[in-house]
N, CA, C and O atoms as a CHARMM CRD file, in Angstrom:
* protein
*
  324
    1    1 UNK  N    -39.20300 242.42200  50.03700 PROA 1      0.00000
    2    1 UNK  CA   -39.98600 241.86400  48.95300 PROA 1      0.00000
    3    1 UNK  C    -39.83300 240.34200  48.95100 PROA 1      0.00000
    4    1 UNK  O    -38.66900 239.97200  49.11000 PROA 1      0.00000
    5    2 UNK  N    -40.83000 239.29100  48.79500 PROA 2      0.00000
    6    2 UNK  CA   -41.06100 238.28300  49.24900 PROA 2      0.00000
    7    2 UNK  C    -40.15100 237.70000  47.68100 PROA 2      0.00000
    8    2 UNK  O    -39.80700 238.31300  46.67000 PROA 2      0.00000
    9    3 UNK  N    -39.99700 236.19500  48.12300 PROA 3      0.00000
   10    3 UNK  CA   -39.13100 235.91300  47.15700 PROA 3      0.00000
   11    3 UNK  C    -39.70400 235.19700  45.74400 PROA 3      0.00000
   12    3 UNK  O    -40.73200 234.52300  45.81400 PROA 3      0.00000
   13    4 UNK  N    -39.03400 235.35900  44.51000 PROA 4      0.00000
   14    4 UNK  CA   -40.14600 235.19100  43.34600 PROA 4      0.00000
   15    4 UNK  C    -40.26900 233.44100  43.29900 PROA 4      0.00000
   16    4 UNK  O    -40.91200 232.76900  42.49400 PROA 4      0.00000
   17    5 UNK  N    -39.63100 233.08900  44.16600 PROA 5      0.00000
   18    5 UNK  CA   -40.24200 230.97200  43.86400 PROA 5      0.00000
   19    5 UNK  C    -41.23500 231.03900  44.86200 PROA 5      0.00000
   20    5 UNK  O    -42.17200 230.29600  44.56800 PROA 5      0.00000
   21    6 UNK  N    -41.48200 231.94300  46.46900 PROA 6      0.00000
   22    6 UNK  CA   -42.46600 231.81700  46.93100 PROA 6      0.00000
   23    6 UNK  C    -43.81100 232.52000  45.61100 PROA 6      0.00000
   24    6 UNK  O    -44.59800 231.66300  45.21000 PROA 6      0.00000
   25    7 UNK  N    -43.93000 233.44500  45.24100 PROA 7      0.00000
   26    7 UNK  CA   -44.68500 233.83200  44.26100 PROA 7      0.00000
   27    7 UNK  C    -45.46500 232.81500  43.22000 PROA 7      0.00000
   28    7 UNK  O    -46.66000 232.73600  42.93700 PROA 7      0.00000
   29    8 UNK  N    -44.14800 231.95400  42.69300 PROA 8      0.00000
   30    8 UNK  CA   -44.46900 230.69700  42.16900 PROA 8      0.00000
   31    8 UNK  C    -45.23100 229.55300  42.65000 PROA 8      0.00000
   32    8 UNK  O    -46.22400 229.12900  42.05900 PROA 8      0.00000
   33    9 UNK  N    -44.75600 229.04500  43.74700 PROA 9      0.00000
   34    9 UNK  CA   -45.02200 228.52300  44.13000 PROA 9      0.00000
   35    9 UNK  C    -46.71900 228.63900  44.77500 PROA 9      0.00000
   36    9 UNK  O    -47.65600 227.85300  44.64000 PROA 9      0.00000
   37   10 UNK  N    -46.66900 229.41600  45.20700 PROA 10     0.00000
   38   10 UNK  CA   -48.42400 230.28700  45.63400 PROA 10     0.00000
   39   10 UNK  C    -49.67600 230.21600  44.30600 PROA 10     0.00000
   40   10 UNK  O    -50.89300 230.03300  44.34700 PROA 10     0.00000
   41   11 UNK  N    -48.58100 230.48600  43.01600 PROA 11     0.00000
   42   11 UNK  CA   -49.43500 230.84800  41.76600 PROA 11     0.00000
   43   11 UNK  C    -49.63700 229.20300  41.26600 PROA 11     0.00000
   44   11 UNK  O    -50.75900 228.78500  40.97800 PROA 11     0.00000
   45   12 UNK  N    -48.74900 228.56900  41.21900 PROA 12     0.00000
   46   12 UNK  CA   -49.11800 226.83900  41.56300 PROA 12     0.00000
   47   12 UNK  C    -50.49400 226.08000  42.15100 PROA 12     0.00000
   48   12 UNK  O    -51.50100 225.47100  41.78800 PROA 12     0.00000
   49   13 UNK  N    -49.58800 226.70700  43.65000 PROA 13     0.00000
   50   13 UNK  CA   -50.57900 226.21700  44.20100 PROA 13     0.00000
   51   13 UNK  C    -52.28400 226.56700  43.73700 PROA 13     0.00000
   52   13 UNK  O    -53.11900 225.66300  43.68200 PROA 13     0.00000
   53   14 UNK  N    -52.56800 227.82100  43.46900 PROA 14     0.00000
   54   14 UNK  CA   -54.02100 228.46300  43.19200 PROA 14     0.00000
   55   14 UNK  C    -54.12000 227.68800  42.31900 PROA 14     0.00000
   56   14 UNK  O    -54.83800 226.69900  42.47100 PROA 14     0.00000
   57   15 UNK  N    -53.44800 227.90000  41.18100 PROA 15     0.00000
   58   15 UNK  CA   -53.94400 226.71100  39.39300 PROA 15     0.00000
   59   15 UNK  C    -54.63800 225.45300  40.27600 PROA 15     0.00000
   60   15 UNK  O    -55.84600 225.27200  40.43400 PROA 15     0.00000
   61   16 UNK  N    -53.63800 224.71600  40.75600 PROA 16     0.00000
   62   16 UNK  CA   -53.77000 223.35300  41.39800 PROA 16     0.00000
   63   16 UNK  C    -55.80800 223.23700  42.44500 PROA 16     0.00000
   64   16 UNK  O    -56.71700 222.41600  42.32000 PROA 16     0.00000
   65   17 UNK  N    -55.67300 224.46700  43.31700 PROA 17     0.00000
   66   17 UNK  CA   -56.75200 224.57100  43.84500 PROA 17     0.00000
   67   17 UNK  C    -57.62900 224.89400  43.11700 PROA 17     0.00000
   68   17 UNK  O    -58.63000 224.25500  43.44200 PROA 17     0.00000
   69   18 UNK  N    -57.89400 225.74600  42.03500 PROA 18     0.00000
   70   18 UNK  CA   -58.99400 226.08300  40.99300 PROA 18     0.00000
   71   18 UNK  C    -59.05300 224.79000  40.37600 PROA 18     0.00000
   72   18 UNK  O    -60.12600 224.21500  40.55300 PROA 18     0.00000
   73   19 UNK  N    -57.94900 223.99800  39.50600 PROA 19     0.00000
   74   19 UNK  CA   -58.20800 223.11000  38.59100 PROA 19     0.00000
   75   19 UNK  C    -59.46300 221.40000  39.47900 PROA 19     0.00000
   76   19 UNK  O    -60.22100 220.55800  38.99800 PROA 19     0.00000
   77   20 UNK  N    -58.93100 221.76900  40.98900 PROA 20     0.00000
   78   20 UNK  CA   -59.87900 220.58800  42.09000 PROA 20     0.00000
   79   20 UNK  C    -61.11200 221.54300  42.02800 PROA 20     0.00000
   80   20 UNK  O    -62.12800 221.10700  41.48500 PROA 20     0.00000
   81   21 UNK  N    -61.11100 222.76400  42.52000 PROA 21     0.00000
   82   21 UNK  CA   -62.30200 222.81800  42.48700 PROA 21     0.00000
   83   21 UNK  C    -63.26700 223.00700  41.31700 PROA 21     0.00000
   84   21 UNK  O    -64.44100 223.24700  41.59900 PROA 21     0.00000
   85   22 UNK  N    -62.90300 222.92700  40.04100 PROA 22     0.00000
   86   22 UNK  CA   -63.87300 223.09300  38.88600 PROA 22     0.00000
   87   22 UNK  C    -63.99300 221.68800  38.80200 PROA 22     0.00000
   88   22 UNK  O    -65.11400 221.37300  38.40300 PROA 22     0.00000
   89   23 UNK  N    -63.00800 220.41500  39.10500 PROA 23     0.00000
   90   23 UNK  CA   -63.37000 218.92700  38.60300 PROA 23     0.00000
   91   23 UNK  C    -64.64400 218.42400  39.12600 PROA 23     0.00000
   92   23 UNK  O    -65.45700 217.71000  38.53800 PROA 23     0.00000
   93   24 UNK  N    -64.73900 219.19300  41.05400 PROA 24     0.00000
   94   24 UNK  CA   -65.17600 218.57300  41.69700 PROA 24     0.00000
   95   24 UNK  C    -66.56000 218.89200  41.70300 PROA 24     0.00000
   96   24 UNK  O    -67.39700 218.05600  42.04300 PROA 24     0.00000
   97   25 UNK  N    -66.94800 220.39600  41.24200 PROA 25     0.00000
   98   25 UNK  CA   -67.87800 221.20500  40.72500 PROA 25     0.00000
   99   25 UNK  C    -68.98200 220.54400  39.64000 PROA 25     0.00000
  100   25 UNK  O    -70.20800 220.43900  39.66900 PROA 25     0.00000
  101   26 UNK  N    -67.95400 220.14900  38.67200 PROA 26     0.00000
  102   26 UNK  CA   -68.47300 219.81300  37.65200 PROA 26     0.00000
  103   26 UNK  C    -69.05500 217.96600  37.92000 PROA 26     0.00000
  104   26 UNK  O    -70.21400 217.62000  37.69100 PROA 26     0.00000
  105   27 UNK  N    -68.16100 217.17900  38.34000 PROA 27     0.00000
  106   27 UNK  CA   -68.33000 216.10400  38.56600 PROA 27     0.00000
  107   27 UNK  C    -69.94100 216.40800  40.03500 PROA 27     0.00000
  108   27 UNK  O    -70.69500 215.43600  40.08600 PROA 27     0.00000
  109   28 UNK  N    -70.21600 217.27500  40.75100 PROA 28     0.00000
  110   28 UNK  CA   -71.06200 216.83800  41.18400 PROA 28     0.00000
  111   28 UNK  C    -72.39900 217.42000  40.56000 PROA 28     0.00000
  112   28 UNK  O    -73.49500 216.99600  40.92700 PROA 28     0.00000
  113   29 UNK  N    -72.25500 218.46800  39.54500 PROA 29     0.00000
  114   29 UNK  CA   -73.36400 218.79900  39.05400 PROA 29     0.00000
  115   29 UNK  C    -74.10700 217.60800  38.05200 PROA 29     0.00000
  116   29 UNK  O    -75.26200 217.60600  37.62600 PROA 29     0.00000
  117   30 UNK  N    -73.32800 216.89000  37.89800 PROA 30     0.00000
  118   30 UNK  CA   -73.94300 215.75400  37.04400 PROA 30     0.00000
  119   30 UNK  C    -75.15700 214.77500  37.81600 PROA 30     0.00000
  120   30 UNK  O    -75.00500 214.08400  38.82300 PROA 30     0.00000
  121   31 UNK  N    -76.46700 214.97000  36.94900 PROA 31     0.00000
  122   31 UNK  CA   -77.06900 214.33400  37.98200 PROA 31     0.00000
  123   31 UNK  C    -77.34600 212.73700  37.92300 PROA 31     0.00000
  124   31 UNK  O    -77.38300 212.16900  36.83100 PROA 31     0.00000
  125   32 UNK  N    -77.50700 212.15100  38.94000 PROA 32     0.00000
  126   32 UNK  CA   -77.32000 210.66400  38.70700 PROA 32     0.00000
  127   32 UNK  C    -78.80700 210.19600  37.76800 PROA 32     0.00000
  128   32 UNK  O    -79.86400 210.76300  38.04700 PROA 32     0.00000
  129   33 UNK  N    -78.76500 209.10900  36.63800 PROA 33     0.00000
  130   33 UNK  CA   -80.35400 209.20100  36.34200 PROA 33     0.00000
  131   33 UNK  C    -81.01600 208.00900  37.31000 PROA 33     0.00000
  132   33 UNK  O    -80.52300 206.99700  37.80600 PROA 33     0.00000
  133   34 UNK  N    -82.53600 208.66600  37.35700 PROA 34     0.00000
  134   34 UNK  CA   -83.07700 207.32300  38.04200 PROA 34     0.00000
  135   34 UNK  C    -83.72100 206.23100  37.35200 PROA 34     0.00000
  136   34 UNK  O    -84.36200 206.48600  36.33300 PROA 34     0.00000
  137   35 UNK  N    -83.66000 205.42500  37.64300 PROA 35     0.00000
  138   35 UNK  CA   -84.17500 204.29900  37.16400 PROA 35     0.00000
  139   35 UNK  C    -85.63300 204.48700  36.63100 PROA 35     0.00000
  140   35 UNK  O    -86.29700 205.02100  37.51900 PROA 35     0.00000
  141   36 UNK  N    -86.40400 204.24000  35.47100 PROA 36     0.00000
  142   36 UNK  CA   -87.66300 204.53000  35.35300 PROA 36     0.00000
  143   36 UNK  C    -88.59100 203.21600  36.11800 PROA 36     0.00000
  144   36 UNK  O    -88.53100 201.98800  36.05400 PROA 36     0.00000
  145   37 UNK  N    -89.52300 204.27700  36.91300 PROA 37     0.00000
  146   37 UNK  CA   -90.57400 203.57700  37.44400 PROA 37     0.00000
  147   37 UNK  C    -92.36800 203.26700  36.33500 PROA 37     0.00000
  148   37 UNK  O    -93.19400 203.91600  35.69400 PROA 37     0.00000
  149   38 UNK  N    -92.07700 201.86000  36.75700 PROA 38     0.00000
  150   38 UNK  CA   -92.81500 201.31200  35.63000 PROA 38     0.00000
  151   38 UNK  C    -93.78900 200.50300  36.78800 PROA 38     0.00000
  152   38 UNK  O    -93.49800 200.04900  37.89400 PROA 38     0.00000
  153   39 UNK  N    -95.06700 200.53100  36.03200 PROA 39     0.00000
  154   39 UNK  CA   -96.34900 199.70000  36.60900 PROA 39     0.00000
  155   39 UNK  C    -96.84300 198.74000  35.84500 PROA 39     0.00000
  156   39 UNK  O    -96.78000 198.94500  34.63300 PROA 39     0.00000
  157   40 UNK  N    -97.37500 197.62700  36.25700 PROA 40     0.00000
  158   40 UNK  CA   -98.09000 197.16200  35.05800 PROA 40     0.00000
  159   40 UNK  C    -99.91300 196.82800  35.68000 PROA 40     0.00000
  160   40 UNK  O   -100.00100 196.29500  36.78600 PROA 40     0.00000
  161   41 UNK  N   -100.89200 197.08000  35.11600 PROA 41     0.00000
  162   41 UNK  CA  -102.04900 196.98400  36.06800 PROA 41     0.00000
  163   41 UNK  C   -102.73500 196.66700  34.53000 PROA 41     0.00000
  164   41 UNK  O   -102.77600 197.11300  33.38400 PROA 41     0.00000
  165   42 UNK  N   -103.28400 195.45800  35.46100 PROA 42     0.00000
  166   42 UNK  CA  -104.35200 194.57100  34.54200 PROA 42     0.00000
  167   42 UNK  C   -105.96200 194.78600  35.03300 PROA 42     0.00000
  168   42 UNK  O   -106.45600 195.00300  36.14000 PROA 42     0.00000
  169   43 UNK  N   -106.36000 194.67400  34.10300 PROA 43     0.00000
  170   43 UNK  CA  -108.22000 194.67200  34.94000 PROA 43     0.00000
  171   43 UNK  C   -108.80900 193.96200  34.28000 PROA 43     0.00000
  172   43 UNK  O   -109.25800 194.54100  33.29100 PROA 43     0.00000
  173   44 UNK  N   -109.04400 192.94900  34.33300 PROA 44     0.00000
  174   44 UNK  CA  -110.18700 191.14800  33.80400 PROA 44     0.00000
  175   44 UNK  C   -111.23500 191.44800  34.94100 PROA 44     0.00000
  176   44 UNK  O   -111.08200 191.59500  36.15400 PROA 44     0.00000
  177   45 UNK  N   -112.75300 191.50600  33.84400 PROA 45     0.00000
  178   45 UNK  CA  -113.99200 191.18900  34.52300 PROA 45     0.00000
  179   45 UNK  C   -114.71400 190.00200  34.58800 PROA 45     0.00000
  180   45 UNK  O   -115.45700 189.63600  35.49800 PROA 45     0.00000
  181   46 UNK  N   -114.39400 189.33400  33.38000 PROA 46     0.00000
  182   46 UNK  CA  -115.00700 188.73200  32.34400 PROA 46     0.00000
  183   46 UNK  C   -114.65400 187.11600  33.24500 PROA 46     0.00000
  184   46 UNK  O   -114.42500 186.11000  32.57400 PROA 46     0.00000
  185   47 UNK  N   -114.65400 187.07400  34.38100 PROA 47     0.00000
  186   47 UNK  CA  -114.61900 185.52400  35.02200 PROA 47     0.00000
  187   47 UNK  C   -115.69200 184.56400  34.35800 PROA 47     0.00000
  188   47 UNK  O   -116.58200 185.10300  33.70000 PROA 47     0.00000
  189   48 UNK  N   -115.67900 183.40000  34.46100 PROA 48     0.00000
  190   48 UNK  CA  -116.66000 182.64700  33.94600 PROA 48     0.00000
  191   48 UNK  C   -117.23600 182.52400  35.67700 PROA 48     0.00000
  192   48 UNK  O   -118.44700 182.59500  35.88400 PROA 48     0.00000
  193   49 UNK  N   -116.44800 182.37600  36.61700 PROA 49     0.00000
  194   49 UNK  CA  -116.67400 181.98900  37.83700 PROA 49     0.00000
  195   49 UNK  C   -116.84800 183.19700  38.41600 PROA 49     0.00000
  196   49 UNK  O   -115.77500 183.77900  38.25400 PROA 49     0.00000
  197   50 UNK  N   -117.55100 183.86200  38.96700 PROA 50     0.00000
  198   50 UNK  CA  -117.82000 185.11200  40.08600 PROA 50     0.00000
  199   50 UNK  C   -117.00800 186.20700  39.42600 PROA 50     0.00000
  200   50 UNK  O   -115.92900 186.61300  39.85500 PROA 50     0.00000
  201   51 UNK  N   -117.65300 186.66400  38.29700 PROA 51     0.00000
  202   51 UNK  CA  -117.30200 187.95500  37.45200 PROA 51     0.00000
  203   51 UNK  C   -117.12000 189.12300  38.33300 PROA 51     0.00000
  204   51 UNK  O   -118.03600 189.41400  39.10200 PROA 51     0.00000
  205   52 UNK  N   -115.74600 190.01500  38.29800 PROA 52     0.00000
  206   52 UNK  CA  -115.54500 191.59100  38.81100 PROA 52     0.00000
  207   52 UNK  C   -116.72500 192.30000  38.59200 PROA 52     0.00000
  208   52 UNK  O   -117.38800 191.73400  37.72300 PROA 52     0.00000
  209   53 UNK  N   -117.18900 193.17500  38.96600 PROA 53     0.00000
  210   53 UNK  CA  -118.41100 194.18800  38.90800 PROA 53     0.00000
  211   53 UNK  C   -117.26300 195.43300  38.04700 PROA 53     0.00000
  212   53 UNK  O   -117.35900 195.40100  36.82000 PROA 53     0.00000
  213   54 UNK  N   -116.47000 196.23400  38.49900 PROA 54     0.00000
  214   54 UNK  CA  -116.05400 196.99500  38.48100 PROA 54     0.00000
  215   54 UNK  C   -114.25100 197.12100  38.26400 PROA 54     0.00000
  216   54 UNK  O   -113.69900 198.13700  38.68600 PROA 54     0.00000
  217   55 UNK  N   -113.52600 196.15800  37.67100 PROA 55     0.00000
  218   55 UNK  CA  -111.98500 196.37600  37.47100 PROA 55     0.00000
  219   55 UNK  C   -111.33300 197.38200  36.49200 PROA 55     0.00000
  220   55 UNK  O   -110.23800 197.94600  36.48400 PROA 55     0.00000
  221   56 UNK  N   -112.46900 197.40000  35.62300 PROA 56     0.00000
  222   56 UNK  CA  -111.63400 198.29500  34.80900 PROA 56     0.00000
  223   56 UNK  C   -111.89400 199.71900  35.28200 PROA 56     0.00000
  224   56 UNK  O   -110.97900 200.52900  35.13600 PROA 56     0.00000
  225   57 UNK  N   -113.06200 200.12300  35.84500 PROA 57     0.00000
  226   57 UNK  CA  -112.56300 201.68600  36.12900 PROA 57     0.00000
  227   57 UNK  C   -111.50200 201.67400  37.71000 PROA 57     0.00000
  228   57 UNK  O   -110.63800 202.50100  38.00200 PROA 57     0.00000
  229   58 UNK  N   -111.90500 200.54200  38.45900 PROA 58     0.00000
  230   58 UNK  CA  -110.49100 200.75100  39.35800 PROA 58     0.00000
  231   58 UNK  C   -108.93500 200.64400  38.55500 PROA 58     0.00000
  232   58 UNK  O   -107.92800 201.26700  38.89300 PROA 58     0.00000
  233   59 UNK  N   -109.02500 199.89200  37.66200 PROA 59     0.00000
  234   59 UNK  CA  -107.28000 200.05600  37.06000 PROA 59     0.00000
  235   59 UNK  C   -107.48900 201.42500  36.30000 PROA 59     0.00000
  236   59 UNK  O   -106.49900 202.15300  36.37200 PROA 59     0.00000
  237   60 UNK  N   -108.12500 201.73300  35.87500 PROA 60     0.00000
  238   60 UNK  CA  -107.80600 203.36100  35.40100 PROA 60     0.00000
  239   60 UNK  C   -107.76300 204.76300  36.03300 PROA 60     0.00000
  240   60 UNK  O   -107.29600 205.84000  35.66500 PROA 60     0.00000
  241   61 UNK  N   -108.48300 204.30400  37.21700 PROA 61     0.00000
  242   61 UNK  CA  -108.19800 205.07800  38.51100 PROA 61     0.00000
  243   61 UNK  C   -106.95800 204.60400  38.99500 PROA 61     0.00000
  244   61 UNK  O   -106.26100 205.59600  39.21000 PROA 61     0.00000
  245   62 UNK  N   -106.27900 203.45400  39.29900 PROA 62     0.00000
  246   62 UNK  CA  -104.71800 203.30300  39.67700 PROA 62     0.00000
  247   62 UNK  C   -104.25000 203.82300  39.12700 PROA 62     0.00000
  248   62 UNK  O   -103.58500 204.70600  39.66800 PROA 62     0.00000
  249   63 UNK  N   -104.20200 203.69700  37.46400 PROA 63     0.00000
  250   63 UNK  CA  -103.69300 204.33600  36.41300 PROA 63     0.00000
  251   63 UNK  C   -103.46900 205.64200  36.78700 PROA 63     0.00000
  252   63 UNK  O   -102.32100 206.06600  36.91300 PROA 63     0.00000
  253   64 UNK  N   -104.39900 206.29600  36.96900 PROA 64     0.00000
  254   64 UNK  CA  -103.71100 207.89600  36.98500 PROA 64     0.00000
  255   64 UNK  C   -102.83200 208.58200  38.48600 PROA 64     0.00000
  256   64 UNK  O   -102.09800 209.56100  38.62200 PROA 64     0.00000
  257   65 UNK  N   -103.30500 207.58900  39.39400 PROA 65     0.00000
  258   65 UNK  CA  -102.57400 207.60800  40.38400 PROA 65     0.00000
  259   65 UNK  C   -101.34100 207.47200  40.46500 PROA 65     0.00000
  260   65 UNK  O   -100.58600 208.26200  41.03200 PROA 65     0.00000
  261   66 UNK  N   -100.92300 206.12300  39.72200 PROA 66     0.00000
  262   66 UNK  CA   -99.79200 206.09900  39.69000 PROA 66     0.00000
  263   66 UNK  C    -99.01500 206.74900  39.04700 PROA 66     0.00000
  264   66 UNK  O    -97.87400 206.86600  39.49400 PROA 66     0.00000
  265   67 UNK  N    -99.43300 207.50400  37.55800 PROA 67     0.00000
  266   67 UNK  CA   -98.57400 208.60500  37.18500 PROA 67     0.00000
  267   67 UNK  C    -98.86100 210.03700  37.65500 PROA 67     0.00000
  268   67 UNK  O    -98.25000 211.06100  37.35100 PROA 67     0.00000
  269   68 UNK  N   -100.03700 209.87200  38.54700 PROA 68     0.00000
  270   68 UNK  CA   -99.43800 211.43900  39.95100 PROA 68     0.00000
  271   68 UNK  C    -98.04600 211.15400  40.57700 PROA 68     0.00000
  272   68 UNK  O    -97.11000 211.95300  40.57800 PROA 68     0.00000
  273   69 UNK  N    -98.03900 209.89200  41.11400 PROA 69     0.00000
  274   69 UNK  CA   -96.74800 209.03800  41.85800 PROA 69     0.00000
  275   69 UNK  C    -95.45600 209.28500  40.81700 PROA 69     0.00000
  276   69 UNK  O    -94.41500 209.54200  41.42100 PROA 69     0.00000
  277   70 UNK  N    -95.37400 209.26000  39.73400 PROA 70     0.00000
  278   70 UNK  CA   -94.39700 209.49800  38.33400 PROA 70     0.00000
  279   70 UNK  C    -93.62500 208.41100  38.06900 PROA 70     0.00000
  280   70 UNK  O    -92.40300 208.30700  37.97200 PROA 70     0.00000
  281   71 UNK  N    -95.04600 207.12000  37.89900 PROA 71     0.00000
  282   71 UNK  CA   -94.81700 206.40300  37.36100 PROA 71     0.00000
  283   71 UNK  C    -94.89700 206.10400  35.88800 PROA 71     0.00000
  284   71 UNK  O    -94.14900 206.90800  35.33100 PROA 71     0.00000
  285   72 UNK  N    -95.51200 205.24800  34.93400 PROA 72     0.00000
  286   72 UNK  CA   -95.12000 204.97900  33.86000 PROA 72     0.00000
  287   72 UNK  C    -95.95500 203.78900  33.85300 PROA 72     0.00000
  288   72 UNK  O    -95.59300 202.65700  33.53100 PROA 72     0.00000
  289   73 UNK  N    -97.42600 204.25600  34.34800 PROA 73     0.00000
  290   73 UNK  CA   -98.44900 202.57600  34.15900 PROA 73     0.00000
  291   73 UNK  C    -98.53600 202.11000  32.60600 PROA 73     0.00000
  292   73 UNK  O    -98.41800 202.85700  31.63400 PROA 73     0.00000
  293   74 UNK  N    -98.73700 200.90500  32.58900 PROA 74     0.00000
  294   74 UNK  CA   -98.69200 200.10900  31.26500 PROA 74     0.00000
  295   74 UNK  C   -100.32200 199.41800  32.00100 PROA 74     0.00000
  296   74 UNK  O   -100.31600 198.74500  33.03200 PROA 74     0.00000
  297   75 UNK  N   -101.96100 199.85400  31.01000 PROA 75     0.00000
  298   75 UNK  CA  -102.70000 199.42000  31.32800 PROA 75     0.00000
  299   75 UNK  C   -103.32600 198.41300  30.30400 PROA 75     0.00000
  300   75 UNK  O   -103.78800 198.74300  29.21200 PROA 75     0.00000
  301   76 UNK  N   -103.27700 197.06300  30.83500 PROA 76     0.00000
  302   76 UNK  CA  -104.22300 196.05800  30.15500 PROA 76     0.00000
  303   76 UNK  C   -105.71400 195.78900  30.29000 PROA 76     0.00000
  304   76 UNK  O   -105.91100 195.60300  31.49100 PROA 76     0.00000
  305   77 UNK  N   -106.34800 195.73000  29.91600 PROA 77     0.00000
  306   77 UNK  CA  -108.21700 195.28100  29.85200 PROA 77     0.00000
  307   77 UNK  C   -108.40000 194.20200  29.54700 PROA 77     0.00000
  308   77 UNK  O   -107.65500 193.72400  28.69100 PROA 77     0.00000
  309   78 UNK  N   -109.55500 193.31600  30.17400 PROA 78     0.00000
  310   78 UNK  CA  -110.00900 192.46400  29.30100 PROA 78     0.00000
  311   78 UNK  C   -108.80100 191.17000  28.76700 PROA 78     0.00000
  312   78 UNK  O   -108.59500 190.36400  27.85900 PROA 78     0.00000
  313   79 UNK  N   -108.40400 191.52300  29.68000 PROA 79     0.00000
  314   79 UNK  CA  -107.37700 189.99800  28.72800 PROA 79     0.00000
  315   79 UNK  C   -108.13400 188.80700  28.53700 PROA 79     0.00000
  316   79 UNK  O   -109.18100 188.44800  29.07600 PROA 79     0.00000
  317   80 UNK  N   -107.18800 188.07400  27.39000 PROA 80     0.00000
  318   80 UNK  CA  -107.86900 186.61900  27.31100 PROA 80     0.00000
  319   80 UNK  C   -107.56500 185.95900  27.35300 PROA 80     0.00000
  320   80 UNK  O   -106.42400 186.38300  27.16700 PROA 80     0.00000
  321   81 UNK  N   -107.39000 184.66500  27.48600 PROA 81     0.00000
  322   81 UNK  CA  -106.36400 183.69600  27.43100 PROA 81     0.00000
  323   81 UNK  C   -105.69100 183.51900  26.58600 PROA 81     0.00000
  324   81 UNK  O   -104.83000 182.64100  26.65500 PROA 81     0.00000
Protein backbone atom coordinates (compact mmCIF):
# COMPACT_ATOMS: atom_id res chain seq x y z
CA UNK A 1 0.00 0.00 0.00
CA UNK A 2 1.48 3.18 -1.31
CA UNK A 3 2.45 5.63 1.29
CA UNK A 4 -0.19 8.27 2.76
CA UNK A 5 2.31 11.62 2.03
CA UNK A 6 2.61 10.10 -1.52
CA UNK A 7 -1.40 10.22 -1.48
CA UNK A 8 -0.98 13.78 -0.29
CA UNK A 9 1.12 14.86 -2.09
CA UNK A 10 -0.72 13.60 -5.55
CA UNK A 11 -4.07 15.17 -3.94
CA UNK A 12 -1.91 18.57 -3.89
CA UNK A 13 -0.69 18.28 -6.70
CA UNK A 14 -4.43 17.77 -8.62
CA UNK A 15 -5.92 20.98 -6.38
CA UNK A 16 -2.76 22.85 -7.73
CA UNK A 17 -3.47 21.50 -11.48
CA UNK A 18 -7.35 22.14 -11.38
CA UNK A 19 -6.90 25.55 -9.54
CA UNK A 20 -4.24 26.52 -13.19
CA UNK A 21 -6.50 25.11 -15.16
CA UNK A 22 -9.84 26.95 -14.18
CA UNK A 23 -7.55 30.47 -13.95
CA UNK A 24 -6.36 29.84 -17.29
CA UNK A 25 -9.87 28.79 -18.61
CA UNK A 26 -11.45 31.54 -17.32
CA UNK A 27 -8.83 34.22 -18.06
CA UNK A 28 -9.04 33.13 -21.75
CA UNK A 29 -12.72 33.07 -22.11
CA UNK A 30 -12.73 36.73 -21.58
CA UNK A 31 -13.11 38.34 -24.73
CA UNK A 32 -10.85 41.18 -25.66
CA UNK A 33 -13.28 44.32 -26.73
CA UNK A 34 -12.71 45.87 -30.06
CA UNK A 35 -12.29 49.13 -30.63
CA UNK A 36 -15.51 50.70 -32.26
CA UNK A 37 -15.27 51.33 -35.90
CA UNK A 38 -16.49 54.69 -36.74
CA UNK A 39 -16.96 56.56 -40.26
CA UNK A 40 -17.59 59.89 -40.88
CA UNK A 41 -19.04 60.64 -44.63
CA UNK A 42 -20.03 64.01 -45.71
CA UNK A 43 -21.96 64.78 -48.99
CA UNK A 44 -21.93 68.82 -50.13
CA UNK A 45 -23.59 69.48 -53.57
CA UNK A 46 -24.27 72.83 -53.23
CA UNK A 47 -20.64 74.21 -54.82
CA UNK A 48 -20.95 77.69 -56.00
CA UNK A 49 -18.10 76.47 -58.44
CA UNK A 50 -18.92 73.10 -60.47
CA UNK A 51 -21.83 71.76 -58.22
CA UNK A 52 -21.90 67.59 -57.38
CA UNK A 53 -24.79 66.12 -59.48
CA UNK A 54 -25.24 63.30 -57.14
CA UNK A 55 -23.31 63.19 -53.37
CA UNK A 56 -25.85 62.69 -51.31
CA UNK A 57 -27.29 59.47 -52.58
CA UNK A 58 -23.57 58.22 -52.99
CA UNK A 59 -22.91 59.00 -49.12
CA UNK A 60 -26.01 57.10 -48.25
CA UNK A 61 -25.13 54.33 -50.32
CA UNK A 62 -21.51 54.36 -48.43
CA UNK A 63 -23.60 54.70 -45.55
CA UNK A 64 -25.11 51.43 -45.63
CA UNK A 65 -22.14 49.81 -46.83
CA UNK A 66 -20.25 50.65 -44.34
CA UNK A 67 -22.51 49.35 -41.65
CA UNK A 68 -22.70 45.92 -43.79
CA UNK A 69 -18.71 46.35 -43.03
CA UNK A 70 -19.93 46.94 -38.98
CA UNK A 71 -19.16 50.12 -38.97
CA UNK A 72 -20.84 53.02 -37.19
CA UNK A 73 -21.22 55.81 -40.18
CA UNK A 74 -21.92 59.30 -38.81
CA UNK A 75 -23.74 60.93 -42.06
CA UNK A 76 -23.57 64.73 -42.81
CA UNK A 77 -25.57 66.60 -45.84
CA UNK A 78 -25.43 69.72 -47.14
CA UNK A 79 -23.05 71.36 -44.91
CA UNK A 80 -22.45 75.01 -44.70
CA UNK A 81 -20.00 77.02 -43.83
Amino acid sequence: MPNVSVWRRLGIASAVGLWTLALVSSVGAQVPREEPRLALLIGNSAYRESPLRNPVNDVRAMAQRFKELGFAPSVTLGLQK
